[in-house]
C-alpha positions as CSV (number, residue, x, y, z in Angstrom):
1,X,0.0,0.0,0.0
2,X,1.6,3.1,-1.2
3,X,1.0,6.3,1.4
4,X,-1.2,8.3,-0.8
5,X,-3.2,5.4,-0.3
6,X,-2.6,4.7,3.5
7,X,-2.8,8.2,4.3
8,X,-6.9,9.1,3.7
9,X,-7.2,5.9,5.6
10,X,-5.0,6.9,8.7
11,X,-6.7,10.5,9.0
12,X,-10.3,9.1,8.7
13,X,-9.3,6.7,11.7
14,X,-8.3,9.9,14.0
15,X,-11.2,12.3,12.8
16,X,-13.7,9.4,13.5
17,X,-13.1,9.5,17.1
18,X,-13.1,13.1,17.2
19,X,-16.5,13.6,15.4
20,X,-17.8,10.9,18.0
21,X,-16.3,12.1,21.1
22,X,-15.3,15.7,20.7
23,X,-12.2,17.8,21.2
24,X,-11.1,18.0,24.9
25,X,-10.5,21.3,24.1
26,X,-14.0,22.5,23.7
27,X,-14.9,21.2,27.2
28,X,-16.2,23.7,29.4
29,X,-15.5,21.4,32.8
30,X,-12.0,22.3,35.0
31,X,-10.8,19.2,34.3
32,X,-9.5,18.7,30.7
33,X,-7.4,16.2,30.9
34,X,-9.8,12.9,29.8
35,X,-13.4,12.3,29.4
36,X,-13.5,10.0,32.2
37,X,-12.1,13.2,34.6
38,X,-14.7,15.8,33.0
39,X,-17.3,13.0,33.5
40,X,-15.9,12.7,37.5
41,X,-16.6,16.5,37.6
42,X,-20.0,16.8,36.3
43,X,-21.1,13.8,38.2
44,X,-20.0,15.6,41.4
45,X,-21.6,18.8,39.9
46,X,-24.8,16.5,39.6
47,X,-24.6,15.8,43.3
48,X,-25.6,19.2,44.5
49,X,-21.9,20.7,44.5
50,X,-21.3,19.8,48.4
51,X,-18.4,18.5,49.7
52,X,-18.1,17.4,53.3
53,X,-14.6,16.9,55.1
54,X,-14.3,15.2,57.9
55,X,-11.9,14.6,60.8
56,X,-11.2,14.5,64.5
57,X,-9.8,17.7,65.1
58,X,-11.0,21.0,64.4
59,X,-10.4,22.8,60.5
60,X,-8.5,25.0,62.5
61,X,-5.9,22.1,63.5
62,X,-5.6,19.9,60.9
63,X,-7.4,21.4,58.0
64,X,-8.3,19.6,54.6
65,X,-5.6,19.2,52.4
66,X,-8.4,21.2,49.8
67,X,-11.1,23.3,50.1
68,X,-13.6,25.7,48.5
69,X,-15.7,28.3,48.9
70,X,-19.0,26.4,50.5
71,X,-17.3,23.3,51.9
72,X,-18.4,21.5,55.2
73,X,-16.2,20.3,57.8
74,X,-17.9,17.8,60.0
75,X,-15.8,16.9,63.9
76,X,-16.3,13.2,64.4
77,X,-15.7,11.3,67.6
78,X,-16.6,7.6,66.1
79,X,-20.7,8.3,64.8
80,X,-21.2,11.6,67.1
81,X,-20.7,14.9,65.4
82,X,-18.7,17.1,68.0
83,X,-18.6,20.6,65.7
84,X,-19.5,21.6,62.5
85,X,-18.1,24.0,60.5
86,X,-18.3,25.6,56.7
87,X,-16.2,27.8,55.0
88,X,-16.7,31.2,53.7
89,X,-13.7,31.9,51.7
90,X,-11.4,33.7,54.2
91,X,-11.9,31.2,57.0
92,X,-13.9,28.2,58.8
93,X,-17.3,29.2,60.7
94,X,-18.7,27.1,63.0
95,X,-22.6,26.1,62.8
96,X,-24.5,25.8,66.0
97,X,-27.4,26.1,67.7
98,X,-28.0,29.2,70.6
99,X,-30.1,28.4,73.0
100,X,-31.0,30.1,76.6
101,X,-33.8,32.9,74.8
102,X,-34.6,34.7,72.1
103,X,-31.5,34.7,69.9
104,X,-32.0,36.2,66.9
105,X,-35.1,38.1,64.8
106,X,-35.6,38.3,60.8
107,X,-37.4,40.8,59.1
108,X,-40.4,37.7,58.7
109,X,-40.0,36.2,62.2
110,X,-39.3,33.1,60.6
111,X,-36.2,32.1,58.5
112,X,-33.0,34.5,57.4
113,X,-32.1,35.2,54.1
114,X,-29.4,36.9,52.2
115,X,-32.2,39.6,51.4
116,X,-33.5,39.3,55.3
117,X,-30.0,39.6,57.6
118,X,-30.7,38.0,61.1
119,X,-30.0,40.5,63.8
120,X,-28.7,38.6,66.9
121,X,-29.5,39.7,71.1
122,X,-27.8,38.6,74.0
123,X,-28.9,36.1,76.2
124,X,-30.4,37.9,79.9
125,X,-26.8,36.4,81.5
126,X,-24.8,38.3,79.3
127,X,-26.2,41.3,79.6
128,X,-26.4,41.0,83.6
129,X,-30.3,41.1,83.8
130,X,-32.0,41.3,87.5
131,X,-34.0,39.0,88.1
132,X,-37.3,39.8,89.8
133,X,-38.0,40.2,93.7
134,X,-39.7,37.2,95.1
135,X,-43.5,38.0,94.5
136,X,-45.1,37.0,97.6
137,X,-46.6,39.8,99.2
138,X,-43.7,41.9,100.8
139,X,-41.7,44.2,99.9
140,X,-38.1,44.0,99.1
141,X,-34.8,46.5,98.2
142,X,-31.8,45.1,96.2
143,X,-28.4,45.5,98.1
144,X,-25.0,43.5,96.8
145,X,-26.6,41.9,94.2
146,X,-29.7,39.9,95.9
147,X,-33.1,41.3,97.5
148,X,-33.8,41.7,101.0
149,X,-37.1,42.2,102.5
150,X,-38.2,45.8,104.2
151,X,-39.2,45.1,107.3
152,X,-41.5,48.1,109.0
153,X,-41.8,48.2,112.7
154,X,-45.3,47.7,113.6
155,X,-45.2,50.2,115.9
156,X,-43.9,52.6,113.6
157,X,-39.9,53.8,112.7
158,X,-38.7,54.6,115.8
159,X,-34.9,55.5,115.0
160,X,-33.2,55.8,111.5
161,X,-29.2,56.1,111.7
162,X,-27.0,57.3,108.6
163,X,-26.6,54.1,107.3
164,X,-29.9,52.3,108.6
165,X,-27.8,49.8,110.2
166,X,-26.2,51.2,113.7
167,X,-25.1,54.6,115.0
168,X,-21.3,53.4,115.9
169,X,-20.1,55.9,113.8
170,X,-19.8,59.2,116.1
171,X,-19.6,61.2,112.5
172,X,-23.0,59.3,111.8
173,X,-25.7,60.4,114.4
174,X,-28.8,59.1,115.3
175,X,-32.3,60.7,113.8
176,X,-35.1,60.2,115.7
177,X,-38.9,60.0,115.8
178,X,-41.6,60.6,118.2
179,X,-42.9,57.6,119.3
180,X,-46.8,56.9,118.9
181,X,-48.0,57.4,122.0
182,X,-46.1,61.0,122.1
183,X,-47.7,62.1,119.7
184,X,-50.8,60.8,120.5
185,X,-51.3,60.7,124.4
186,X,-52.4,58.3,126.6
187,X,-54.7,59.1,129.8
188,X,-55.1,57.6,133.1
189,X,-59.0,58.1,134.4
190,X,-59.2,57.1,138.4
191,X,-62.6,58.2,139.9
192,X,-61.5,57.1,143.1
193,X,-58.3,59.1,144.0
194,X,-57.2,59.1,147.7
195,X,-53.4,59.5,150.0
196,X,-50.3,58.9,148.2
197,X,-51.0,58.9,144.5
198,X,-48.0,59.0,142.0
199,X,-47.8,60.6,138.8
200,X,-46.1,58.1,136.2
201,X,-44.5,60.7,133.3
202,X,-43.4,57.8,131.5
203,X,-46.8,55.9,131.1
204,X,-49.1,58.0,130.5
205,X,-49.1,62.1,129.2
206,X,-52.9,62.8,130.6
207,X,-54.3,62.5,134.0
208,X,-58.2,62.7,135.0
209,X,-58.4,62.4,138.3
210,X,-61.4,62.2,140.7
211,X,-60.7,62.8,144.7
212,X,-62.7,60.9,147.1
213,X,-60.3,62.2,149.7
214,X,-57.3,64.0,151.0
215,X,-54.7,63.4,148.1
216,X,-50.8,64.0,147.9
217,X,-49.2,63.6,144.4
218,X,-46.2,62.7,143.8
219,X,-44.1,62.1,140.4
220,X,-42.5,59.1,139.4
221,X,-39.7,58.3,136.6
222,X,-39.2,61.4,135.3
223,X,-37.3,62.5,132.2
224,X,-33.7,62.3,133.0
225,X,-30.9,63.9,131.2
226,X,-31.8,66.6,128.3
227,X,-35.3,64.9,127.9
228,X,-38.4,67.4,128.9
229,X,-42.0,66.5,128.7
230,X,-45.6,68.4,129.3
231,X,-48.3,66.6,131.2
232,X,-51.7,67.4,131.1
233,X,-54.2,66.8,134.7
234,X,-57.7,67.3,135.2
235,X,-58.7,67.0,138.6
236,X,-62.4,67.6,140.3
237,X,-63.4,66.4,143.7
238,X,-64.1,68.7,147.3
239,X,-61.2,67.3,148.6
240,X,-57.2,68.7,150.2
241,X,-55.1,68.2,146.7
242,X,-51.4,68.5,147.8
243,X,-48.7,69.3,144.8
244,X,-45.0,68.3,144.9
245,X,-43.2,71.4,147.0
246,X,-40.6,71.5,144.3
247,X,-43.5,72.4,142.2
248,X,-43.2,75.9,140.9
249,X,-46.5,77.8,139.9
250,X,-47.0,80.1,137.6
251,X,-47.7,83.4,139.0
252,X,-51.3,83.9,137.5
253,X,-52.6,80.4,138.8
254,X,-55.6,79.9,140.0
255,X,-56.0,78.0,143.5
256,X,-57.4,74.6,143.3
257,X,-61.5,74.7,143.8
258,X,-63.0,70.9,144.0
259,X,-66.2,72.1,143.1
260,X,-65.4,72.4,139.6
261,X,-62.9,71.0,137.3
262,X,-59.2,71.8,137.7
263,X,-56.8,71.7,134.7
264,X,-53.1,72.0,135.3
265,X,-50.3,72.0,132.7
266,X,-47.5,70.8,134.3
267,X,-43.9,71.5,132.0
268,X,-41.1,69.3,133.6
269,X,-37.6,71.4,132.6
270,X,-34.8,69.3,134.5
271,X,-36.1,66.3,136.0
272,X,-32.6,65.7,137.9
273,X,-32.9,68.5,139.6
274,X,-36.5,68.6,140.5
275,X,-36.9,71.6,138.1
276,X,-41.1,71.7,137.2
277,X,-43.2,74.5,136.5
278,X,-46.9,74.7,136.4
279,X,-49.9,76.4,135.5
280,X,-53.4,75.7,137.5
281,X,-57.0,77.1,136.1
282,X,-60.4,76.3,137.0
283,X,-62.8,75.7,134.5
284,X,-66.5,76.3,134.2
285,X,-67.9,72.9,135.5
């Protein structure tokens, strides 16, 4: 066979496969190298374009030998996943679930997408949240960091100090408050008053007395120090009254008249030193 026989022959047998199969050339796959590689790559293509690495370390320790732009990276330890992680192009971010709250909101409530960016809170930890006084009737104040119940005096707030503790601190004096019954009163009513009777300034601030017979008063715990007090007697009854000789009367006074009412005002200035002063008028009846 001469060769401008053999030749025709020769190029028919190359342009046959060519016509059949196509040059590699005009592949628009990566891989160019084969069919059977550009076949590889479209079937992988096929498979939804994900690849999933997986180790027992972190991406961060020993990465995948390659990656790409939307690869996985799945931590095993045997079946259980420990981490998992995906890559945005610059570096590996992990994919987990926050719990303890509401996390995150989207512009529908419901799912995030590229068009609807999730916008992320902190938990109520994070941010140091109080958490609300016990809600069982009574009333509470927060001090270092956990409530304390307000507890009123039922007879009313007798003494606040500086710090509403104690009042050992000489910078840090004591304020106080009348007591109830100072402001108030109490009275003693005897309808039978006779002899000795004493005069108790700390007990009570009004007296009403009634003589049935000779009667000599006398006073009993008096206000000792600074401390003063005013105490108020209404005595009646035809009988000798007899006052305390340290008893200092007021130069207007009445004298005492059993047949009516008597009301003295008697002003105790220095009860160590028997310092009293009074005033005596008779009423109408």
């Amino acid at each position: 066979i001469t060769a401008d026989v053999l030749r025709p022959i020769l190029e028919a047998m190359v342009n046959q496969p060519n016509d059949l199969i196509g040059d590699l050339n005009d592949l628009t796959t990566t891989n160019k190298d084969s069919v059977v590689d550009a076949i590889n790559e479209v079937n992988n293509l096929s498979n939804g374009g994900i690849t999933i690495h997986y180790g027992s370390d972190t991406p961060f320790i020993t990465p995948p030998v390659s990656f790409e732009l939307g690869d996985f990276y799945a931590q095993l330890d045997g079946s259980s996943v420990l981490g998992f992680w995906q890559y945005n192009g610059n570096e590996w971010v992990e994919i987990k679930e926050v719990t303890g709250g509401v996390q995150s909101v989207t512009g529908d409530g419901v799912s995030g997408t590229p068009e609807d960016v999730v916008m992320t809170f902190p938990t109520a930890s994070e941010i140091g949240a109080i958490e609300d006084a016990p809600s069982d009737g009574k009333q509470y104040a927060r001090k270092d960091e956990t409530w304390s119940e307000v507890v009123i005096p039922s007879s009313g707030v007798q003494t606040v100090t500086g710090d509403g503790v104690d009042n050992t601190d000489p910078e840090n004096p004591v304020l106080t408050f009348p007591k109830e019954e100072e402001i108030t009163g109490t009275r003693l009513t005897d309808a039978s008053v006779t002899g000795s009777t004493p005069l108790d300034w700390d007990a009570y601030k009004v007296f009403e007395f009634t003589l049935t017979g000779a009667t000599t008063l006398t006073d009993t715990n008096l206000p000792t120090g600074t401390e003063t007090k005013v105490i108020e007697l209404v005595i009646s009854g035809n009988q000798v009254l007899t006052l305390p000789a340290y008893w200092e009367a007021l130069p207007s006074n009445d004298a005492y008249d059993g047949t009516v009412r008597n009301h003295l005002v008697v002003s105790c200035i220095d009860g160590d030193n028997d310092d009293i002063i009074y005033s005596l008028q008779n009423l109408s009846s």
